[in-house]
C-alpha positions as a Python dict, from the first residue, in 0.01 Angstrom:
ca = {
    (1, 'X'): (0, 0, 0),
    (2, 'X'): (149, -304, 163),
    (3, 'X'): (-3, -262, 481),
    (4, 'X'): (-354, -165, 306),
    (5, 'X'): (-319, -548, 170),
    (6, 'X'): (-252, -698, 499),
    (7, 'X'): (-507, -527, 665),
    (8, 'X'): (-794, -644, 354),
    (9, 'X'): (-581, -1018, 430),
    (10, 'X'): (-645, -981, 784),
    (11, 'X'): (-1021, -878, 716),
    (12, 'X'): (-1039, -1182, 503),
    (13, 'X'): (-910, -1445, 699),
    (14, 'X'): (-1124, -1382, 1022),
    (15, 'X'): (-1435, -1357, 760),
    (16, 'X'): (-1330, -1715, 639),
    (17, 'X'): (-1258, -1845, 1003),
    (18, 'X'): (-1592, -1735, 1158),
    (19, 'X'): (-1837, -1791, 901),
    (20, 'X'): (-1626, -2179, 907),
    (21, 'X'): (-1694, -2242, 1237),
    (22, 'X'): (-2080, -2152, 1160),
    (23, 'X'): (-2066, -2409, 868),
    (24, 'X'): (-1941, -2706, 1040),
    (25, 'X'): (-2280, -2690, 1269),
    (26, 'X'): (-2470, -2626, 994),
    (27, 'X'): (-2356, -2836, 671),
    (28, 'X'): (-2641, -2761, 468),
    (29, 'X'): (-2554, -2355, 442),
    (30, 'X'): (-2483, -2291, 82),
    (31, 'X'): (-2169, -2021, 171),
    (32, 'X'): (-1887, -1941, -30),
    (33, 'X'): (-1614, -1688, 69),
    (34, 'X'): (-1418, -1509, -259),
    (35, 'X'): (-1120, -1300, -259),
    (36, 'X'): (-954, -1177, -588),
    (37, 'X'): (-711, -913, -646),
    (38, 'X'): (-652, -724, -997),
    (39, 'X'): (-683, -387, -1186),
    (40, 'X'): (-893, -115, -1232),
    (41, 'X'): (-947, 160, -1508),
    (42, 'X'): (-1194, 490, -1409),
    (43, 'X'): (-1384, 609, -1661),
    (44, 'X'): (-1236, 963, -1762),
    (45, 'X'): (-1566, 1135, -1725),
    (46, 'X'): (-1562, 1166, -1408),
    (47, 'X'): (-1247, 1378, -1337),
    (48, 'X'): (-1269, 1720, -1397),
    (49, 'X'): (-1156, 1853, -1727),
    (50, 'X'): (-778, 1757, -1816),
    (51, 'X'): (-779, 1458, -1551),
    (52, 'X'): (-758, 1133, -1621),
    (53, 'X'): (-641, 817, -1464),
    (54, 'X'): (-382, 577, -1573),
    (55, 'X'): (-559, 308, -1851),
    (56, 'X'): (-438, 34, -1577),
    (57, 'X'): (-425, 98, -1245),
    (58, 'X'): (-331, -141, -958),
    (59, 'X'): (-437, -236, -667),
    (60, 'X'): (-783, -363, -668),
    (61, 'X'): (-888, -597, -395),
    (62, 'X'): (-1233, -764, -404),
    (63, 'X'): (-1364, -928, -63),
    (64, 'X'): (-1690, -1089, -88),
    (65, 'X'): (-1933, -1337, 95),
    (66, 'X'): (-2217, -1582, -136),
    (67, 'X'): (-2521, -1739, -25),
    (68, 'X'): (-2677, -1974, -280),
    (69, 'X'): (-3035, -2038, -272),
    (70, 'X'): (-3079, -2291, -549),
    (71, 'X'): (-2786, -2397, -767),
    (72, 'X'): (-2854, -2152, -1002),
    (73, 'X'): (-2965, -1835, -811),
    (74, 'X'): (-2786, -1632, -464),
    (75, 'X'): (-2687, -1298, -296),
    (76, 'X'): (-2338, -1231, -215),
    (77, 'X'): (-2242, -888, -18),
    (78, 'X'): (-1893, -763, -164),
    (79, 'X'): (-1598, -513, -97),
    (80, 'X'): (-1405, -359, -295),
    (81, 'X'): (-1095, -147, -302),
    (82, 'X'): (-919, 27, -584),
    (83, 'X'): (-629, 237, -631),
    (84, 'X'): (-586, 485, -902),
    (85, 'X'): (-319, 705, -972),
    (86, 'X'): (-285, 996, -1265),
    (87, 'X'): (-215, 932, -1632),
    (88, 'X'): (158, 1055, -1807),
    (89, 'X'): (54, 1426, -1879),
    (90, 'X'): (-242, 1522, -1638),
    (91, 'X'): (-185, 1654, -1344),
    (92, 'X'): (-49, 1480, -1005),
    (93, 'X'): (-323, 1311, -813),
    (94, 'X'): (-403, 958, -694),
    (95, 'X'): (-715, 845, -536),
    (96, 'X'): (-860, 546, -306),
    (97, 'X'): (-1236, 418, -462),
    (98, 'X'): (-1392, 207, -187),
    (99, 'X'): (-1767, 61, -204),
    (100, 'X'): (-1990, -194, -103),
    (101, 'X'): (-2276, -368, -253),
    (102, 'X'): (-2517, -626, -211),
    (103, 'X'): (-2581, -817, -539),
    (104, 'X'): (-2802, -1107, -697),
    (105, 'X'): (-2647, -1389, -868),
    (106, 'X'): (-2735, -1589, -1157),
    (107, 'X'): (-2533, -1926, -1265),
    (108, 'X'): (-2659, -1996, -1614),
    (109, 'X'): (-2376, -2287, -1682),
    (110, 'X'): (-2657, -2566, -1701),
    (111, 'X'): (-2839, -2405, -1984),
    (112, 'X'): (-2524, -2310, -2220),
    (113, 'X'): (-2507, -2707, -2233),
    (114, 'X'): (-2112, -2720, -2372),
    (115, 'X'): (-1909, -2628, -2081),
    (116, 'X'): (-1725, -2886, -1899),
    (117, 'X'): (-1810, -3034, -1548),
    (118, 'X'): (-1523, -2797, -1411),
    (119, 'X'): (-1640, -2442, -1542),
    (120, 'X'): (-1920, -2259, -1436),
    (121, 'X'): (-2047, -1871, -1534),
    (122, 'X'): (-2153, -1646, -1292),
    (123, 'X'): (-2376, -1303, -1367),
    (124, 'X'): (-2412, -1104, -1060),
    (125, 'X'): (-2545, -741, -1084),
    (126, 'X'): (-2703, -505, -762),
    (127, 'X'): (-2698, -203, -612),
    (128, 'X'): (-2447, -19, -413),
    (129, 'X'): (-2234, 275, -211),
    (130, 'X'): (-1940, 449, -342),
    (131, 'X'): (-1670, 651, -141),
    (132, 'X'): (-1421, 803, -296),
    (133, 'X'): (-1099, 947, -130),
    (134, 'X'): (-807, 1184, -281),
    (135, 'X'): (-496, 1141, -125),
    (136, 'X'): (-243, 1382, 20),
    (137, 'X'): (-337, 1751, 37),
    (138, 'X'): (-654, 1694, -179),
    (139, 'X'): (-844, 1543, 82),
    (140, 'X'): (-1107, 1771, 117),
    (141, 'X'): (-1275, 1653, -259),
    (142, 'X'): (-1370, 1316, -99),
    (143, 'X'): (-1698, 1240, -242),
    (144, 'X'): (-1974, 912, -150),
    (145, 'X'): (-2273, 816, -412),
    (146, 'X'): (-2460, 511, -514),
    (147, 'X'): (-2375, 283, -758),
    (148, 'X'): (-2479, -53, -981),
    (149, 'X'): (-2250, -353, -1037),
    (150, 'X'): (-2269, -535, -1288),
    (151, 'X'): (-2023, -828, -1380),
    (152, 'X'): (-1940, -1191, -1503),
    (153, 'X'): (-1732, -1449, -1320),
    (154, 'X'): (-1577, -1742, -1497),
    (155, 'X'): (-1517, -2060, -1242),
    (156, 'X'): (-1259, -2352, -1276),
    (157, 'X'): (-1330, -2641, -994),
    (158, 'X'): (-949, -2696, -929),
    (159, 'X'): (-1045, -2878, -611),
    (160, 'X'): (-1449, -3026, -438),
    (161, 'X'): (-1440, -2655, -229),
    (162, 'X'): (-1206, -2483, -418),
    (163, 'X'): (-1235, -2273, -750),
    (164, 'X'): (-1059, -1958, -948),
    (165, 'X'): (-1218, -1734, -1128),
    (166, 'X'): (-1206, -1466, -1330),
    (167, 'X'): (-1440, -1151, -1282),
    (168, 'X'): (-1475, -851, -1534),
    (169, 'X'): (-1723, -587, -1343),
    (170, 'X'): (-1834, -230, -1450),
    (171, 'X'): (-1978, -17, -1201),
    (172, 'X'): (-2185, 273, -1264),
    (173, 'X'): (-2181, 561, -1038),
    (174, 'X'): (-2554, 720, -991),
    (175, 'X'): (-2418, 1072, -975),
    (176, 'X'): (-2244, 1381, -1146),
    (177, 'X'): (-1926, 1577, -1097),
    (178, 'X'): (-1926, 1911, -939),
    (179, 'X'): (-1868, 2257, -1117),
    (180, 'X'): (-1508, 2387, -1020),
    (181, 'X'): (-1366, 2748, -1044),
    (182, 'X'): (-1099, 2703, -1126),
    (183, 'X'): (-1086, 2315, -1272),
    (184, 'X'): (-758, 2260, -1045),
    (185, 'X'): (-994, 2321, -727),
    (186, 'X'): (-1146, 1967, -819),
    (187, 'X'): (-835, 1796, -852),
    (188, 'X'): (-885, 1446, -686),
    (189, 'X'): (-1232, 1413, -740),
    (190, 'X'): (-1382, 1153, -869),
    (191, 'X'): (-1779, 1139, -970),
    (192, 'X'): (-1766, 846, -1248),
    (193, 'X'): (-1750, 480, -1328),
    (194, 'X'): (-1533, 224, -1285),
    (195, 'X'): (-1388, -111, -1455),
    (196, 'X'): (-1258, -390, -1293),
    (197, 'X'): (-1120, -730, -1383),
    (198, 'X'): (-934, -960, -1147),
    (199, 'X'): (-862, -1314, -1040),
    (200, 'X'): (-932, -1474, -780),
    (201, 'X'): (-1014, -1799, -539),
    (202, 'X'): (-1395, -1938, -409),
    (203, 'X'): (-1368, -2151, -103),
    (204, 'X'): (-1661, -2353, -4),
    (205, 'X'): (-1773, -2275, 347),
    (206, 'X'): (-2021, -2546, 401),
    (207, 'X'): (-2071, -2919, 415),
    (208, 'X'): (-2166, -2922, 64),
    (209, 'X'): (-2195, -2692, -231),
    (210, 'X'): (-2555, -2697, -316),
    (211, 'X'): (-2780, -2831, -117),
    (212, 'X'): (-3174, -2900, -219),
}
């Protein structure tokens, strides 16, 4: 698990580093680069019958990249990683839920009116891809299937390029589970929907935050 982290770190940091270099030629690029880490819960639909997962499971790692095209509106392209392992009294199993997905943001702060300077909301929804990957000897129930995100980020400003947030995200996966004989051939497999909710940092990658 430890190396897993260092590798999504790793991942990260070179993101940060070229995308920064980009930037400082180019100060009016709207870029943000986000990284938050958390837990996940999968729904227990989508385990075959007397599976479930534990009701918090950790790791999940969230690497993402945002574009804004006016102050309110953007795109951001997002990975995300999640580890979940069996609950008490089902049977042994844990599983690695990647995906990817491309999403359109909406920042709605301006219109609620009360919040402070320093807080911002964030609703971000869009499509995506889904692979799914039982550990150990139940490899061969890896599954892959399209998904929507959905999701809201809370923002504190704790510095001019700098920002944590919260993000609760539920992501819907556009497909079914298999029919096993017997139930215990479709142990690992994982056809369903997922929660999220982490925290994490926003880093400005440009010369200013929005630019008209």
């Amino acid at each position: 698990m430890q190396q897993n982290l260092k590798q999504y770190l790793l991942f990260f940091i070179v993101v940060f580093i070229t995308i920064n270099s980009y930037g400082q030629f180019k100060d009016t690029a709207k870029w943000k680069a986000l990284f938050a880490v958390g837990f996940n819960y999968p729904d227990a639909d989508g385990f075959v019958k007397g599976a479930y997962a534990q009701s918090a499971n950790f790791p999940t790692v969230n690497l993402g990249i945002q574009h804004m095209f006016k102050k309110q509106m953007g795109v951001k392209l997002d990975f995300g990683f999640n580890r979940a392992k069996s609950g008490e009294d089902a049977p042994d199993f844990k599983i690695n839920y990647s995906r990817i997905n491309a999403q359109f943001i909406y920042d709605p702060s301006d219109f609620i009116g009360f919040l402070p300077n320093r807080l911002r909301t964030i609703l971000h929804a869009g499509p995506g891809y889904t692979f799914v990957k039982p550990l150990g000897n139940l490899g061969d129930n890896k599954q892959s299937y399209l998904n929507l995100l959905g999701g809201l980020e809370i923002h504190y400003a704790v510095a001019e390029k700098v920002s944590v947030y919260v993000d609760a995200a539920y992501i819907y996966g556009l497909t079914s589970l298999d029919d096993y004989d017997p139930v215990l051939d479709g142990l690992g497999a994982f056809n369903g929907n997922m929660f999220n909710l982490t925290i994490g940092l926003a880093v400005s990658l440009s010369g200013c935050q929005f630019c008209d």
